[in-house]
N, C-alpha and C positions, 0 to 999 in steps of 0.2 A: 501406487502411482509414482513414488520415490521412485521405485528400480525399475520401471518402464521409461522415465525421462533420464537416468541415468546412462540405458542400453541403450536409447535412441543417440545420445553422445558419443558413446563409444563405436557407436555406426559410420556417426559421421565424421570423426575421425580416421577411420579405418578405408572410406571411399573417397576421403580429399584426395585430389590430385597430387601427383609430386611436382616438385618447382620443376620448370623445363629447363633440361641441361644448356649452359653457354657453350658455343662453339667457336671457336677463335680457327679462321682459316690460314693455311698458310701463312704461320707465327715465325717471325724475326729471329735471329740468333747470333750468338759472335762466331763461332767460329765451330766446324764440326770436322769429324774425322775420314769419311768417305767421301768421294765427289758425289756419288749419285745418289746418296741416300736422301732423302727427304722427310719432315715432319708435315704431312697434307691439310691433316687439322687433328685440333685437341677438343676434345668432347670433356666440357667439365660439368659434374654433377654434385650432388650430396651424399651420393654412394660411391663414386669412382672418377679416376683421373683417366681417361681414355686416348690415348695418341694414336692415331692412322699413316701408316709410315709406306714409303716404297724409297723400293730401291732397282735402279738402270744394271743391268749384268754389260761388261763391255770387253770381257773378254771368254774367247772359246773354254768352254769345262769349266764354264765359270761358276761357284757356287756359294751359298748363303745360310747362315743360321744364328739363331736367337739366346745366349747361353742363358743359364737362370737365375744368373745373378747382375740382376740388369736394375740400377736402382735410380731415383727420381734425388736429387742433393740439393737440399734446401741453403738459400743464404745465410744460415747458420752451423752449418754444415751435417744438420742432421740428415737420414736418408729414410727414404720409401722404399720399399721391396717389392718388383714386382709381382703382380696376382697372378695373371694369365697369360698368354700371349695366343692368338686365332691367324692361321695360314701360313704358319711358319716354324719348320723344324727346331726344337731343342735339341743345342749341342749336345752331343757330337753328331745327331743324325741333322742330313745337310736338304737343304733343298736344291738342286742340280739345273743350273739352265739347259736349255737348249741350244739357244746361238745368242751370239752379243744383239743386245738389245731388247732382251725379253725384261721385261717388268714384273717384280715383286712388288704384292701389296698386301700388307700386313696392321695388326693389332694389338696393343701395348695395353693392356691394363694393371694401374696402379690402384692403392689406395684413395682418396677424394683427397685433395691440396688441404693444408693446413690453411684458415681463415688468414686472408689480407695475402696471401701470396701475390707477387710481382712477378718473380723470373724464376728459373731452377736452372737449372744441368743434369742434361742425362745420359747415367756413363753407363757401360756396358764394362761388368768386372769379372776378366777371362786371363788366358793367356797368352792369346795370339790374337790378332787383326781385330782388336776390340772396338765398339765404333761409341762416340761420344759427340754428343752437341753443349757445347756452352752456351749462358745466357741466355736461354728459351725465354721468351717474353711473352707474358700472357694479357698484357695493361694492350686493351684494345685498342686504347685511344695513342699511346704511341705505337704500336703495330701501325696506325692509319697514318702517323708520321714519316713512319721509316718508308711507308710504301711512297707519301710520295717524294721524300726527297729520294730512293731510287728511279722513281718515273721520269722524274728531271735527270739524275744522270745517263738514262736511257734514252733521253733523249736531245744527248750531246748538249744540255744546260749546265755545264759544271758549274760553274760560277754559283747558279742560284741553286744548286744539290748543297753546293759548301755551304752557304750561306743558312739554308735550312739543318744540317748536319750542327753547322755550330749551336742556331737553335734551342737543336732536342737536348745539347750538351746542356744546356746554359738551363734548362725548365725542366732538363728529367736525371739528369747524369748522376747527381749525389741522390737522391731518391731511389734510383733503380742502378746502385752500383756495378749490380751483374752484367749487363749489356755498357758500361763505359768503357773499356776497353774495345768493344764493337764501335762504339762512336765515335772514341781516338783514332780507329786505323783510317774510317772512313773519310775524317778533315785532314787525316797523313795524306793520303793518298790523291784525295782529288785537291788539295792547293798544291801539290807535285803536278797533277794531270794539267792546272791550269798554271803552270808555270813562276808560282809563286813559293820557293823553294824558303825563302825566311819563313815565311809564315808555316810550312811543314814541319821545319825543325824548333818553333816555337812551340807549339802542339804536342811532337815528338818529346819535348822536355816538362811540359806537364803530362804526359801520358808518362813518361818513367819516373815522374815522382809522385804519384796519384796513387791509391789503393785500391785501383779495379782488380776485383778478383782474378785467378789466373792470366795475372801480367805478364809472366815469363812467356806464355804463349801465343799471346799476341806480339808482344818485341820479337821472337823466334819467327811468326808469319812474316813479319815488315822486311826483317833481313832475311828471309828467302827471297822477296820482292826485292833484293838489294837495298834495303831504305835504312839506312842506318846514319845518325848524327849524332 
């Protein structure tokens, strides 16, 4: 009777469900290396970290490929290697558009996030045209922040986009250090659009003395914007 109620556990174990994967849509970022590339959504589970990516072709012969050292960089800078990749050529064989404007849509699988993850970076390490996104944020509840203080700047409310931006600074920035530097450019930028130029170069001066991770390249964005104090 022992090993009859023993089996029946081990049953029932064996037929629990698995947790359902979180899906975070169209996830926030600071700063990436292609225009047209995009993160669509991130499939996170207990078995894998999944990203769904595409990417716009915009010019004639235009082509595209996934090298295979494509890694996932933790804010401690450890990395994840990627697993797989589904719809898209391993360097060196290329995937070849047809005319500008055709759409690739591709499949990134990594290993499952390390517990408490917040944000990452994910670089692609090649030697030519390597594509990279900083600060992927995966904190849904500021993803729902960021979107709407962009809906307000879309819809010419700068005023209250800053005001929200300062915000997310003020309740997420030291917590989720990866995306501060995303959150400097964007109070740079719109007290510029609304013509409050002290208050940019006030910002500007906490942004260059802050320790958002790759700070050199957000200062490097600003001053191609011209924005430099």
């Amino acid at each position: 009777m022992k090993h009859l109620t023993s089996l029946a556990l081990f049953l029932v174990v064996l037929s629990s469900p698995r947790t359902p994967a979180q899906v975070i849509s169209q996830p926030n970022y600071g700063l990436k290396s292609h225009e047209t590339l995009s993160i669509k959504k991130i499939e996170l589970s207990s078995e894998s970290c999944k990203l769904y990516m595409s990417i716009e072709n915009k010019i004639a012969n235009g082509y595209f490929c996934a090298d295979k050292n494509i890694y996932i960089i933790y804010p401690d800078g450890s990395r994840s290697k990627i697993i797989s990749s589904a719809n898209i050529p391993v360097c060196p064989e290329t995937h070849k558009f047809t005319s500008p404007g055709e759409k690739l849509e591709f499949t990134l699988t990594f290993p499952a996030l390390k517990p408490g993850t917040q944000w990452f970076d994910l670089i692609e390490d090649c030697n030519d045209n390597c594509f990279s996104f900083y600060g992927v944020t995966i904190d849904e509840k500021l993803n729902s922040r960021f979107d709407e203080a962009f809906a307000l700047a879309d819809n010419d409310q700068r005023a209250k986009a800053l005001e929200k931006f300062i915000s997310i600074e003020e309740g997420f920035g030291s917590s989720h250090p990866g995306i501060e530097g995303f959150i400097y450019v964007n109070i740079i930028t719109l007290s510029k659009a609304t013509g409050d130029n002290a208050k940019a170069s006030v910002w500007y001066s906490k942004m260059k003395s802050s320790n958002a991770p790759r700070l050199e390249k957000y200062v490097k964005y600003l001053t191609g914007m011209g924005i430099v104090y």
